[in-house]
C-alpha positions as CSV (number, residue, x, y, z in Angstrom):
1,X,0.0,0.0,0.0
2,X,2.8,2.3,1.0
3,X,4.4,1.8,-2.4
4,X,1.1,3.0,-4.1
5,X,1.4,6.3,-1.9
6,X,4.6,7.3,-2.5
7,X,5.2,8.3,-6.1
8,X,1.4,10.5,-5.7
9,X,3.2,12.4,-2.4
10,X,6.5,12.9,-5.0
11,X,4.1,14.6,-7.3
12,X,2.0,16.6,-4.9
13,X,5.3,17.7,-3.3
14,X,6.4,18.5,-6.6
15,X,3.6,21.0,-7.5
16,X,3.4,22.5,-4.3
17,X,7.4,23.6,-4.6
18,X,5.9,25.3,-7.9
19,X,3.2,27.2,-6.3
20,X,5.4,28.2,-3.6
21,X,7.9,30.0,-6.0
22,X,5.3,31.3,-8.0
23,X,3.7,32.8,-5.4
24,X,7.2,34.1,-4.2
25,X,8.2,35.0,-7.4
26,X,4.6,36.9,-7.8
27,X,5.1,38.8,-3.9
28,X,8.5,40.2,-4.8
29,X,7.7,40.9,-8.3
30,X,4.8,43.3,-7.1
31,X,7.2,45.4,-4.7
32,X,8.7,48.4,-6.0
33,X,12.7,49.3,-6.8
34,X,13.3,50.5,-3.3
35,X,11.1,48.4,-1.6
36,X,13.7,45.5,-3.1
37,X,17.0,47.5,-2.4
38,X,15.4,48.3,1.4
39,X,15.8,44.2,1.5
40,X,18.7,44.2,-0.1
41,X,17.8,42.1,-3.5
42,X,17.6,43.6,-7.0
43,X,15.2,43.1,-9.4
44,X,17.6,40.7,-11.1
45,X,17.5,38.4,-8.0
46,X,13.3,37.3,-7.6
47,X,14.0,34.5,-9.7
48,X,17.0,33.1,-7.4
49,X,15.5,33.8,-4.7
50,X,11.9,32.5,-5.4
51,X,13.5,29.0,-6.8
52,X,15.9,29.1,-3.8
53,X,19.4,29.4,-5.5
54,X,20.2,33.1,-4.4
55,X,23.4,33.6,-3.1
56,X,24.8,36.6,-1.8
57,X,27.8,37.9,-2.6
58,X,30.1,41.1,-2.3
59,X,29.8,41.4,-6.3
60,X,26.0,40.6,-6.2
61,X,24.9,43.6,-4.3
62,X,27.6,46.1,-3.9
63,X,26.0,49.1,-2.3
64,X,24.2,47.1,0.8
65,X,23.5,49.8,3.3
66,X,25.3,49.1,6.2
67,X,24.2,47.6,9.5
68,X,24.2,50.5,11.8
69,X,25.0,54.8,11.1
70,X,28.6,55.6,11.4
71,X,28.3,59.1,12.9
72,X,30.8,62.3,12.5
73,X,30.9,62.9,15.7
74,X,29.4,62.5,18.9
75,X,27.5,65.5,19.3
76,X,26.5,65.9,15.4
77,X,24.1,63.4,14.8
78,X,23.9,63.7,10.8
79,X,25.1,60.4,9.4
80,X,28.9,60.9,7.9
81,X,29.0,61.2,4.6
């Protein structure tokens, strides 16, 4: 019996890995330009990330904001340029 089961959970396992990239692909496709960058992925990357090959890299995104400000000094509280 279990050998009947298996190759239908294969398949439904199979389409529901499609629906969940196209319904990744479809959220991150509807976000604008700087609601990517703000997450740090380029339009470029909704494909990689959506089929879950993205990899990050140095050359991939180069102008990442940084983690926290770096400030000028202690009492000026612009961010340094």
């Amino acid at each position: 019996m279990n050998t009947l089961i298996a190759p239908f959970r294969k398949i439904f396992a199979s389409i529901w890995e499609m629906h969940q990239i196209h319904v990744t692909h479809s959220e991150l496709s509807a976000l604008s330009d700087r609601e990517l960058r703000d997450i740090g992925l380029m339009r470029s990357d909704i494909r990689a990330v959506a089929e879950g090959t993205f990899r990050r890299t140095p050359e991939t995104f180069p102008a990442a904001v940084p983690a926290a400000p770096t400030f000028a000094d202690a009492h000026d509280y612009r961010l340094a340029a």
